[in-house]
Structure formats: structure tokens, C-alpha cells
N, C-alpha and C positions, 0 to 999 in steps of 0.2 A: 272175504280176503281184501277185495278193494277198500272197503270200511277202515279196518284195521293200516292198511297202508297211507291210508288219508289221516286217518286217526295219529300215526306216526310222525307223519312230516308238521301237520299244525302244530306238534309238540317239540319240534326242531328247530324253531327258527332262531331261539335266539343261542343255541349251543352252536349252529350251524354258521351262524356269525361271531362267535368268539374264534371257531375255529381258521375259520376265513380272515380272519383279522390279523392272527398268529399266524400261519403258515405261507398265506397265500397261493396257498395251491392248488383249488377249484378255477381259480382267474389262469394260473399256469396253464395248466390242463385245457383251458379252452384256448389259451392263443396258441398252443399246440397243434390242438386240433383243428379250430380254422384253418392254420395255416397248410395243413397237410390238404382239408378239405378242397383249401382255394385253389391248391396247386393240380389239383385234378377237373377242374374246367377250363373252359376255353376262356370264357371273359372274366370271371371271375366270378364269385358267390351274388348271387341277385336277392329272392325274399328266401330267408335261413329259418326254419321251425327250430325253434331251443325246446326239446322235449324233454322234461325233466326240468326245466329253467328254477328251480329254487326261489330264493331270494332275489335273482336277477344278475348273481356274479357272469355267469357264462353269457347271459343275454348282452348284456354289458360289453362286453371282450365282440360276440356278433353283429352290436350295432354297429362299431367301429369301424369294420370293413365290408360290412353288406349294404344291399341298396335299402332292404326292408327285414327287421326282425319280428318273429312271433312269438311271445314268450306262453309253455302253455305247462303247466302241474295237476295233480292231483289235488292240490293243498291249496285252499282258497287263502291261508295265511300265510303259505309263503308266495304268492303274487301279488297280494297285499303292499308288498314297499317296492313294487317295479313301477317305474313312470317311463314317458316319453315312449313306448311302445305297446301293440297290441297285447293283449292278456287275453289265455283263454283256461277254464279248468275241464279239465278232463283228462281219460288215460289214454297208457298207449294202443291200448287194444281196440278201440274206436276212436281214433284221431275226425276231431272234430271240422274237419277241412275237406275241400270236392277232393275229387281226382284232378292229378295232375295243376296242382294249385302251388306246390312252391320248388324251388329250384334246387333246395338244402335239407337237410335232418340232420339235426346234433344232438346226439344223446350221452353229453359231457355228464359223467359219472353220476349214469342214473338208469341206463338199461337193466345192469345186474341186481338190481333192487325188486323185480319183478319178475315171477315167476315163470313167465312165458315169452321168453323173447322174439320167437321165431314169429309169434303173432304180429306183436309189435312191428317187425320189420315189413313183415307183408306190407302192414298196413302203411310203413315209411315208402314202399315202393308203392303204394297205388297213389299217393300222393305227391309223389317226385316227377317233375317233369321232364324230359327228354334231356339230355345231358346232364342231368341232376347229380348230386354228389351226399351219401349217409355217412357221417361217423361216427363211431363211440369208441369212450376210454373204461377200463372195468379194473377194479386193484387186483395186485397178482398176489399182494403181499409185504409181509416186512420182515428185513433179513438185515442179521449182525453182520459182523467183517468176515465171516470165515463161510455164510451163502446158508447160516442155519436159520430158519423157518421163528419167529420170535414168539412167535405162538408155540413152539413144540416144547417149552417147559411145563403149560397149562395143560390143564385136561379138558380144553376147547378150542376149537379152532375159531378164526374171524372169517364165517363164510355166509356167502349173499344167498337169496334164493336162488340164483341162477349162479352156476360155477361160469367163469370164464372162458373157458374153452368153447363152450355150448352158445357165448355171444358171438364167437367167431362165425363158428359154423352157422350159425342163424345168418347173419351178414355173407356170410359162402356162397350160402343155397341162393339165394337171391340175384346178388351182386357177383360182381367182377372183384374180390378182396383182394387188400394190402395191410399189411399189418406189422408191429412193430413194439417198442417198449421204451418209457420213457423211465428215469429213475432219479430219485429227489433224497437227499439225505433230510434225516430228520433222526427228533429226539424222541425219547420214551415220554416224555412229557407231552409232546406233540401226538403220542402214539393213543394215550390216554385220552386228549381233549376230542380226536377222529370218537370213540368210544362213546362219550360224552353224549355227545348227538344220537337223541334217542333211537332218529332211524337207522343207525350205525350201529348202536347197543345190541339192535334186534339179532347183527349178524350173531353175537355170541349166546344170548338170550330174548329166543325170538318168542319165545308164551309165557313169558313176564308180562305183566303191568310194566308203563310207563319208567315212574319214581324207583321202582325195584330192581329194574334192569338196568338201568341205569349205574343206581348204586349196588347190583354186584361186578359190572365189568368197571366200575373201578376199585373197586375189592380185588378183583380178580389179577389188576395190572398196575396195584398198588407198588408192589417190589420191581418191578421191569423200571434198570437202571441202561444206561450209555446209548449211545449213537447207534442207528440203524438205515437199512436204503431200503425209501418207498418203490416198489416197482408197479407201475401203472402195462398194461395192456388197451393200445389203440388200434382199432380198427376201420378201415376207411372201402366204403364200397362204390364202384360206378359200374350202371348199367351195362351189361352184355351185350 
């Protein structure tokens, strides 16, 4: 599974930056989240683990306001074009860091891409230090004017391995939760390029090849015309 996941994102980067380019909305998403993060410490955000860190958009966004970031992926190609900070590869499920070694965890739109979140989190809390602060954001979804599901004309839905609800609750058990929703207008064009990215494809056609999944979630979302609201799902935990 971790193969395949790895396998995924090396083959993301460069649809992962067209999308990032047009929307900018992985960079949204993390000043978002910082900011909900920073308002939940005393001093402020000190060294921030960016789990899931991609390309380096969300790293980017945590360097700005922390003392120290750590960028860490599965995908040695997409940490490939991060400079000026730490780089680590590895997953969540064995975070390559002591106990009690950094003060943050951001897991800007990259928790629900993985089958076991609650792991992951443990292991966000054995690495958190005393007033520490965990976030992540997960998509809820894309919905026309009238709150209809943009998916429900298809005979598929866009769903992660991990539903969203279940990132909550993973953050619940652990932590002290606050939670919330952010919502971004966007196009069917835009809706298609999210797709694009293979490790995004997966949600619709996850035991396709690469090249194939690809090309039929744009088959699939070739007709999907007008305006729609991205709704995002964040979640932000501190220690009990």
C-alpha cells in the first residue's frame, strides 16, 4: 500500500503545480491552518512538522511564521524542490522524529490520503511537546448553488481512503478538538485540474494505472460545466 502511495505522489508533482498555480489553494489552506494552529499556543508556533509537505506550498506558508520548519513526504520527488528547510522522507505511521521533539503537526490536505489516520495521529502526539498544537484540513466536497453534491450526476463519488469524519474523530481521541469549515468558490475547470493529479485521480479510480486514471476522471468530468463551493474540513487539536 505504502508503495503504491509513494508511487502516486512521485507521479504528482508536476499536475500538483499546475493546480497550485491556478487556484492557489493548498497555500490558502495552510495560512488558514497556521493561523487557527498559532492561535492555540501561548507564544506562538516554535519548530512545525509539515506532514504531508508536497512540493513545499504549505512548508512555505509554516516557514513564515515559525521559528523552525520540517518538511517531511512519502515522495522523494516531491521534496525534491523544497530548499531552505529540513527534508525528511517517510510516513505517517512512523514519524521519523524522538518523542516530544517539535511543538506543531500540520497535516494541510494530506491526512485523508491515508488509510489509517488514527495511527498517524498517535504518532503526531508522541511527538508533540507539551503545549503543542496538531492540525489538518480534509475536502468535504463540491457543491453547485442549490448545496447538490457535484459528484451525484456521476456514478462515482471523489472519496479519500479515509472519509472525513473518521479524521475528526482520530484528532477527538487524542486531543482536545476544534473544528470547522472553510469554503472557496471554484470552477468545473478547476474541479477537473484537483482530478488531474494523479494522487487525486485515485480518489475516483484508485486500481487504475497511473496514465488511465487519470484519463478517465477526465472523461468522467469532461461535461461538468459552472460554478461550485469547495468546502474544506479543519480540524485543530491541543493536548488534554
Amino acid at each position: 500500500m505504502k508503495a503504491v502511495v509513494r508511487q502516486n505522489f512521485d507521479a504528482s508533482v508536476d499536475a500538483y503545480t499546475t493546480y497550485e498555480r491556478r487556484t492557489n489553494r493548498f497555500t490558502s489552506l495552510a495560512r488558514l491552518l497556521a493561523a487557527e494552529m498559532d492561535a492555540r499556543t501561548d507564544g506562538g508556533l516554535g519548530t512545525v512538522l509539515d506532514a504531508g509537505a508536497g512540493t513545499g506550498v504549505s512548508t512555505r506558508v509554516f516557514t513564515e511564521t515559525t521559528a523552525d520548519t520540517i518538511a517531511l513526504d512519502i515522495s522523494r520527488e516531491m521534496l525534491s524542490g523544497i530548499e531552505s528547510t529540513a527534508r525528511l522522507q517517510g510516513d505517517f505511521d512512523h514519524l521519523p522524529l524522538s518523542d516530544q521533539s517539535v511543538d506543531g503537526v500540520a497535516f494541510t490536505a494530506s491526512l485523508f490520503l491515508v488509510p489509517d489516520p488514527a495511527t498517524a495521529v498517535r504518532e503526531a502526539a508522541r511527538v508533540l511537546r507539551s503545549g503543542g498544537v496538531v492540525g489538518a484540513v480534509a475536502p468535504l466536497g463540491w457543491f453547485d448553488s442549490d448545496g447538490t453534491d457535484a459528484f451525484e450526476q456521476f456514478e462515482r463519488e471523489s472519496r479519500s481512503p479515509t472519509d472525513t469524519p473518521a479524521i475528526r474523530d482520530a484528532l477527538a481521541a487524542e486531543f482536545s478538538a476544534t473544528t470547522g469549515t472553510w469554503k472557496f468558490s471554484t470552477s468545473a475547470e478547476n474541479i477537473r485540474l484537483f482530478h488531474a493529479i494523479p494522487a487525486m485521480a485515485a480518489r475516483l479510480y484508485p486500481k487504475l494505472e497511473t496514465e488511465k486514471r487519470v484519463r478517465q476522471a477526465r472523461e468522467l468530468l469532461g461535461a461538468l460545466d459552472g460554478t461550485f463551493e469547495q468546502r474544506w474540513r479543519w480540524v485543530v487539536g491541543v493536548p488534554e
